[in-house]
C-alpha positions in Angstrom: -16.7 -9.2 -73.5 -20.4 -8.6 -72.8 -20.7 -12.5 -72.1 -18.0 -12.0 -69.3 -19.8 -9.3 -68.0 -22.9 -11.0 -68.0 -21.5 -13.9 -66.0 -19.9 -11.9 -63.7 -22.8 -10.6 -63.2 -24.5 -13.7 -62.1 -22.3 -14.6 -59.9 -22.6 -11.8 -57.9 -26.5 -12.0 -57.7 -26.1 -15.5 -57.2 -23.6 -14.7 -54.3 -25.6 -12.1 -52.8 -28.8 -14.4 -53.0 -27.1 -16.8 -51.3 -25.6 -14.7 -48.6 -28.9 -13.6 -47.9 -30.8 -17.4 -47.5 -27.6 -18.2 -45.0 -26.9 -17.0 -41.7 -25.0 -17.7 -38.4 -26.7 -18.0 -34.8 -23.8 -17.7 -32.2 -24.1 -19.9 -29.3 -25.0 -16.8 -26.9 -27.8 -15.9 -29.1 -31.2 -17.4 -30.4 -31.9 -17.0 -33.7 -35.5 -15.9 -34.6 -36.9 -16.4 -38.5 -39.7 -13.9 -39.4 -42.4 -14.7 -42.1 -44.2 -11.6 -43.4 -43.4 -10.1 -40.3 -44.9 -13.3 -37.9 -42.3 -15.3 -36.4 -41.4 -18.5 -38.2 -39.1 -20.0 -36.1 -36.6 -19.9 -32.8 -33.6 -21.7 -33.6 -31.7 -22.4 -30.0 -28.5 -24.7 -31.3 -25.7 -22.3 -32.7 -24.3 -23.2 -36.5 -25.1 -22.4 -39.9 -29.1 -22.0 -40.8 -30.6 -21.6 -43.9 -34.0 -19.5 -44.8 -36.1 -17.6 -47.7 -34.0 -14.4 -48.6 -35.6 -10.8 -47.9 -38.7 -9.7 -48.3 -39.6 -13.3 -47.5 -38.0 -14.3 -44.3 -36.0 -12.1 -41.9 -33.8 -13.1 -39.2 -33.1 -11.5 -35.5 -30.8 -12.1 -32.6 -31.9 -12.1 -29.1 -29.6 -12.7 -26.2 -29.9 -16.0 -24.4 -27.3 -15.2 -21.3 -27.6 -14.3 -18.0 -28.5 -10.7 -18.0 -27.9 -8.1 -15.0 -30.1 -5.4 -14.2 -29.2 -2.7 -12.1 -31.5 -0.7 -9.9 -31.3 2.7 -12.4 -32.2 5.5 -9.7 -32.3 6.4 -6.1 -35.9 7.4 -5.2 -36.3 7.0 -1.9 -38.7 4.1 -0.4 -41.0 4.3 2.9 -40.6 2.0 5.7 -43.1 0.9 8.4 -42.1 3.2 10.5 -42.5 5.8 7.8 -38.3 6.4 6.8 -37.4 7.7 3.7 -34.5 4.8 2.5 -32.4 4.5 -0.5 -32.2 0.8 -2.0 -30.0 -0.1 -4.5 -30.4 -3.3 -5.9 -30.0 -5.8 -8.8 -31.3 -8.6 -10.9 -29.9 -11.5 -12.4 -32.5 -12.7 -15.6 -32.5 -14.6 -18.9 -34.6 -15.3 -22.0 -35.8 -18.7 -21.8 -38.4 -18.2 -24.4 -37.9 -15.8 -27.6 -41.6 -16.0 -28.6 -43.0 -15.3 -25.8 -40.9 -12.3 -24.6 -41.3 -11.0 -28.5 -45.2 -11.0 -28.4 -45.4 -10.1 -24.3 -42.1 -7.5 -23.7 -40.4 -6.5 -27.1 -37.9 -7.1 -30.0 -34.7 -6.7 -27.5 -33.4 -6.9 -24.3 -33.8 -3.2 -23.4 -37.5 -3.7 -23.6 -37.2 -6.2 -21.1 -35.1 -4.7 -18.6 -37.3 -1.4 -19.2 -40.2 -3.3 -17.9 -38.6 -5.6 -15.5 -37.7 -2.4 -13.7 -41.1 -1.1 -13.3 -41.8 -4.4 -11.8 -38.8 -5.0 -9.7 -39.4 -1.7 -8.2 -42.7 -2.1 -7.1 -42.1 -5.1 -5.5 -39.4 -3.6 -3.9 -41.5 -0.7 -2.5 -44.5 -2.8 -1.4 -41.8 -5.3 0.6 -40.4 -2.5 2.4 -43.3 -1.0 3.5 -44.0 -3.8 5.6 -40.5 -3.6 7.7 -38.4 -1.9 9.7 -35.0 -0.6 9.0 -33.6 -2.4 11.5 -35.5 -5.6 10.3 -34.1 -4.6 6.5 -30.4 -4.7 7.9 -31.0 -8.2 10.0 -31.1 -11.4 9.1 -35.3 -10.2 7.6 -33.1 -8.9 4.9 -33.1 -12.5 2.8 -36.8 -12.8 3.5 -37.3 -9.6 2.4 -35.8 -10.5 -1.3 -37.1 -13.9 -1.3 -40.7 -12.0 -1.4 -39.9 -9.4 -4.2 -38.1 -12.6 -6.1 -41.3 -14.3 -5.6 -43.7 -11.3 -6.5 -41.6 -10.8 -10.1 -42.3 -14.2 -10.8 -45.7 -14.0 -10.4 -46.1 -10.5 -13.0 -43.3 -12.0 -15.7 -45.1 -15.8 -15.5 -48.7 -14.8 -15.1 -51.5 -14.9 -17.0 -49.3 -13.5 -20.5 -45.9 -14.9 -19.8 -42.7 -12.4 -20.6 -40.4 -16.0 -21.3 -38.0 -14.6 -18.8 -36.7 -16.5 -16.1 -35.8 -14.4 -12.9 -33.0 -16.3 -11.1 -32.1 -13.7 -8.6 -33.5 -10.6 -6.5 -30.4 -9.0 -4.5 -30.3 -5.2 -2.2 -26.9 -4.1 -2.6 -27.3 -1.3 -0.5 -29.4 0.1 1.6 -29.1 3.7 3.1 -30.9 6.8 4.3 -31.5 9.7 2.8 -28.6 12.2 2.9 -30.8 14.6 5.1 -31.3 11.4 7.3 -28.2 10.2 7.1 -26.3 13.6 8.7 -28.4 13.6 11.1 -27.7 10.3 12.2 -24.2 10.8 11.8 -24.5 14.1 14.5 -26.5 11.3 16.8 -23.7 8.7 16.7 -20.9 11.6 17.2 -22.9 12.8 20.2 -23.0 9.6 21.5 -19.8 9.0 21.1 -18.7 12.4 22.7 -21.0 11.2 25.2 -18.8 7.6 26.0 -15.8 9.7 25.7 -16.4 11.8 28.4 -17.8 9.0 30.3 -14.7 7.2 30.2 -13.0 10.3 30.8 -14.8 10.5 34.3 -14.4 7.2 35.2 -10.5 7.5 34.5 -10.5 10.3 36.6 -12.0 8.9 39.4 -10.3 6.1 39.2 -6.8 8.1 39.5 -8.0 9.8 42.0 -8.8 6.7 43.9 -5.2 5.0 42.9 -3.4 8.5 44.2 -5.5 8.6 47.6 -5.0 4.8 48.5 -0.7 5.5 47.2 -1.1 8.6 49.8 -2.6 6.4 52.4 0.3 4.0 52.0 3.1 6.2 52.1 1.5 7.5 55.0 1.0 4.1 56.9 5.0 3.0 55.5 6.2 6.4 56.8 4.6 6.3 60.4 5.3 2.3 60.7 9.1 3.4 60.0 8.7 6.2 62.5 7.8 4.1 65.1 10.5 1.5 64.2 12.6 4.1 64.1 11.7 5.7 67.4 11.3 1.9 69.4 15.4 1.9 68.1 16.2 5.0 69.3 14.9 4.2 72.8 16.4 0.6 72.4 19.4 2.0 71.6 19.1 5.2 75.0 18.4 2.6 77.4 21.2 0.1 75.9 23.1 3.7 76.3 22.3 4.7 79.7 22.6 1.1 81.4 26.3 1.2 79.5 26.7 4.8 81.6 25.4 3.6 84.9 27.3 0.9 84.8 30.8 2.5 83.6 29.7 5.7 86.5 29.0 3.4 88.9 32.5 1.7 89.4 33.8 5.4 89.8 31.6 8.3 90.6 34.3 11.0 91.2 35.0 10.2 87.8 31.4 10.4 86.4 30.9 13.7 88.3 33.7 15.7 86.3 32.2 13.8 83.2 29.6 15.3 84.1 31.4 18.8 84.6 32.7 19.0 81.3 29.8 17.9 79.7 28.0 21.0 81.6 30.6 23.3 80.9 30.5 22.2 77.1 26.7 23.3 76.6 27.1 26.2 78.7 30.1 27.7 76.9 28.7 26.8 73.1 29.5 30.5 71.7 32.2 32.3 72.5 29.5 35.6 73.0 27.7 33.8 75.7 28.3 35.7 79.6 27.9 34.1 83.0 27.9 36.6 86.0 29.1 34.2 89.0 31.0 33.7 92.1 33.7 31.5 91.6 34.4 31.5 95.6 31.1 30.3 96.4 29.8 28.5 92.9 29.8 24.8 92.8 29.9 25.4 88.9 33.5 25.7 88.6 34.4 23.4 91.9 36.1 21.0 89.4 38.2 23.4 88.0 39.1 24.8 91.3 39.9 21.6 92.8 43.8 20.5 91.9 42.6 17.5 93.3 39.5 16.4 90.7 37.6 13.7 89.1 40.9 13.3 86.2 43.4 13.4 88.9 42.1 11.0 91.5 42.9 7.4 91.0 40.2 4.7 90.1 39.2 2.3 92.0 
């Protein structure tokens, strides 16, 4: 019994020694062996490794993908013409080499996007400084990251290399301050009052001017219709009178009681109306006195 126990004993130690001189580097990771605390090796090809079991050797994982950093605040940066502007930003970084970054940044990648910050930053506010606003919305923007881009590389591959590589410097957004920004949108919203009413005016005008030249026409079709009218009207009184003349003139007795009747007619137009004359001596009512009248003689 106590020789089963020993050798199940055994093979436990000898399991758990094992387990500890093996290890696994996934292919998204390096693998770094410490000595006595100094770094052994960087293993770069994923698999199976072997080393010296604890205290002796010591193994780590660092990441070896493409990292993002994202700009963590929103302090405000100065521009040239002294505006207070919120960038946010982001950068896109590896590992490229483990020792390096161990001895220069720190044992993970916090330590490196701690510092890359601080970095990034500064560039950020030192590129800004030199341009506009409007030059940091236009096409000065690309420029503008190209030189931070290009002022990181020279901090993380200077004189004690970090054994990052920096592959991209990008502004996400760019804004005022809130205090800023209101009062630029109160600008725009009086502008745009201000183009409102303009084109407000102008429509006005503009209707006024379309109603006056409609009035001007009617009044131009109206009077050219009047004085159709009217040249018709005489056209058709002369047409008129030359029909009388003509129809009088081949018998006058009978175009002077025409004429009679048609006096008699407007005379006697309400019954109320009074005539105080002398029939005896009046020519007014010779036609009714005479048995012998216009109706009653013959026509020639």
């Amino acid at each position: 019994m106590n020789r089963i126990g020993f050798w199940i004993s055994s093979l436990f130690v000898a399991f758990v020694l094992i387990s500890s001189t093996v290890f696994v580097v996934d292919q998204r990771q390096f693998g770094v062996v410490y000595a006595l605390g100094q770094i052994k090796e960087v293993i770069t090809e994923p698999g199976l490794h072997f080393k010296l079991p604890p205290p002796l050797q010591n193994v780590t994982h660092i990441d070896k993908r493409l990292l993002t950093l994202d700009s963590p605040d929103t302090e405000p940066m100065l521009t040239a013409e002294k505006q207070r502007v919120v960038i946010d930003w982001y950068v896109r970084w590896r590992i490229s080499d483990p020792q390096a970054y161990i001895r220069n940044v720190g044992l993970d990648e916090k330590s490196g996007a701690n510092q890359l910050n601080r970095v990034v930053r500064n560039a950020f506010q030192e590129e800004i400084n030199k341009h506009t606003v409007k030059e940091l919305l236009s096409v000065k923007r690309e420029a503008l990251m190209e030189d931070v881009k290009r002022a990181v590389l020279d901090v993380v591959k200077g004189s004690k290399p970090w054994g990052v590589d920096v592959v991209d410097v990008r502004i996400s957004r760019a804004d005022y301050v809130d205090a800023i920004t209101e009062s630029v949108y109160r600008r725009m919203e009086a502008e745009r009052k201000r183009v409102a009413n303009e084109l407000r005016s102008t429509g006005g005008a503009e209707g006024e001017k379309i109603r006056a030249d409609a009035d001007r026409q009617r009044e131009v079709t109206v009077a050219n219709a009047y004085r159709e009218a009217q040249k018709i009207k005489g056209q058709g009184d002369a047409q008129a009178a030359r029909i009388y003349a003509e129809s009088f003139g081949r018998d006058p007795q009978f175009a002077q009681f025409y004429r009679s009747l048609e006096s008699y007619k407007t005379t006697f137009a309400n019954k109320s109306d009074v005539m105080v004359l002398d029939p005896a001596s009046s020519d007014f009512f010779k036609a009714m006195r005479s048995s012998a009248g216009a109706g009653t003689s013959p026509r020639k």
